[in-house]
C-alpha positions as CSV (number, residue, x, y, z in Angstrom):
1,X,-15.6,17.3,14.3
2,X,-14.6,17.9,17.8
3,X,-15.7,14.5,19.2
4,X,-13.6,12.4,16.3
5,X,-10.3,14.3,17.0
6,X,-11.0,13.8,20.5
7,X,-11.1,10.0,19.7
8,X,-7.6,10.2,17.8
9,X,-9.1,10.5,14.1
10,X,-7.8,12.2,11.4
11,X,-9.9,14.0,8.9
12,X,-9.7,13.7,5.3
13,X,-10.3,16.5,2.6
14,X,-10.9,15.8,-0.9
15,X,-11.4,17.2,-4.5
16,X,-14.9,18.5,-3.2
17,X,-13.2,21.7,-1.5
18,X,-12.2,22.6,-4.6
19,X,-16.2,22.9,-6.0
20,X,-17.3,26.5,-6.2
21,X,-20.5,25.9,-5.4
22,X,-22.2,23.0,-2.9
23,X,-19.2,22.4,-0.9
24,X,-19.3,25.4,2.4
25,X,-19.9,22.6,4.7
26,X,-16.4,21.2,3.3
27,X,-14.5,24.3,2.8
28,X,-16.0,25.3,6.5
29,X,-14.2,22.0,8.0
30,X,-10.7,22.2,6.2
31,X,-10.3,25.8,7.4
32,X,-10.7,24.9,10.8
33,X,-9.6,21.5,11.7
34,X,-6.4,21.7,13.1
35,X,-3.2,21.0,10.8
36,X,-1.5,18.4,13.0
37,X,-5.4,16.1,12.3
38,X,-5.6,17.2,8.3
39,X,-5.3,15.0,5.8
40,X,-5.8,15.7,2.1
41,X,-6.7,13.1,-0.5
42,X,-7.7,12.3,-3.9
43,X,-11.3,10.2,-3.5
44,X,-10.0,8.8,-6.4
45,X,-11.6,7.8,-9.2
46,X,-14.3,10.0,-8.2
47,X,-14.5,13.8,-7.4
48,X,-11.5,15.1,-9.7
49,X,-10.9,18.6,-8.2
50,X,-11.7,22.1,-10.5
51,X,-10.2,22.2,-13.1
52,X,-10.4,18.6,-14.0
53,X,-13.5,17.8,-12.6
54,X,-16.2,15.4,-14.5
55,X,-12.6,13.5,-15.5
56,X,-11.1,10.2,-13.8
57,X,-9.6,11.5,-10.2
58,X,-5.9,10.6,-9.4
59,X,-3.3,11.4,-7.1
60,X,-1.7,13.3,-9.5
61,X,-4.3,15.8,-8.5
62,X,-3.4,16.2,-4.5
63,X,-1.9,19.6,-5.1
64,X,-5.2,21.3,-6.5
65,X,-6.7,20.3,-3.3
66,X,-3.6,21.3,-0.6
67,X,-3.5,24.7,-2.9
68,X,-7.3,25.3,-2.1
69,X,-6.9,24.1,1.6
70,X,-4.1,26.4,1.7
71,X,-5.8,29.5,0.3
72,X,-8.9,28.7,2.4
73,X,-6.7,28.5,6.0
74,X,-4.7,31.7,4.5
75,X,-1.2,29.7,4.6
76,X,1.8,28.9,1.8
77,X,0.4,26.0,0.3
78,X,4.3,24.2,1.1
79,X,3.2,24.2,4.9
80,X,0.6,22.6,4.1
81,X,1.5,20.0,2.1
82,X,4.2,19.4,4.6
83,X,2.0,19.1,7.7
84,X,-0.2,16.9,5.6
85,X,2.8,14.5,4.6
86,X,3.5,14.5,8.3
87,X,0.7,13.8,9.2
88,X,0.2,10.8,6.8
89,X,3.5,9.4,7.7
90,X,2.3,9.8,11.7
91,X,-1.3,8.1,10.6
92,X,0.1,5.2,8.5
93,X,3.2,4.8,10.7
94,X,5.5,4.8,7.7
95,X,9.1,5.0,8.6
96,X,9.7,8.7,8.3
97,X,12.1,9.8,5.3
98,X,12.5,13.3,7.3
C-alpha cells in the first residue's frame, strides 16, 4: 500500500468491506490508508454491499460502503463521505462545486 501512495495512487474500497466474513485483508486496508488517498466505490454490477448482496450493485449503494469505512476508521460517516467526494473531485480533476 505504501509503495502506490508513494507513486500518487489512490486506493479504491468496494462493497467487499462490507462482507462479514472473507474480507480482513480489505477491512484491514480501509482502516488505515490515509483519508486524503481513499476512495470508495461501487464495483458495480458486481459485489453489492450487505444487505443487498447476491443483487445487481449500483451507486445507489456508496453509502453502505462509506458507513462501514466509517465505523471501521471509528469516524462520522459525513467526514468520510466528504473526504471521499474530495478526494474524487482532486482524482478526476472535476471542477470543484465546493
Amino acid at each position: 500500500m505504501v509503495l502506490w501512495m508513494a507513486l500518487g495512487f489512490f486506493i479504491g474500497i468496494a462493497g467487499i468491506v462490507t462482507f462479514p466474513r472473507k474480507a480482513e485483508n480489505v477491512k484491514e486496508v480501509a482502516s488505515k490508508v490515509p483519508l486524503e488517498r481513499l476512495l470508495i466505490e461501487t464495483d458495480a454490477p458486481y459485489l453489492a454491499p450487505v444487505p443487498h448482496r447476491g443483487k445487481r450493485n449500483e451507486p445507489a449503494y456508496l453509502p453502505y460502503i462509506a458507513a462501514a469505512i466509517a465505523q471501521l476508521r471509528g469516524m462520522e460517516v459525513d467526514r468520510l463521505a466528504e473526504a471521499t467526494y474530495r478526494n474524487a473531485i482532486t482524482l478526476f480533476r472535476f471542477p470543484s462545486p465546493l
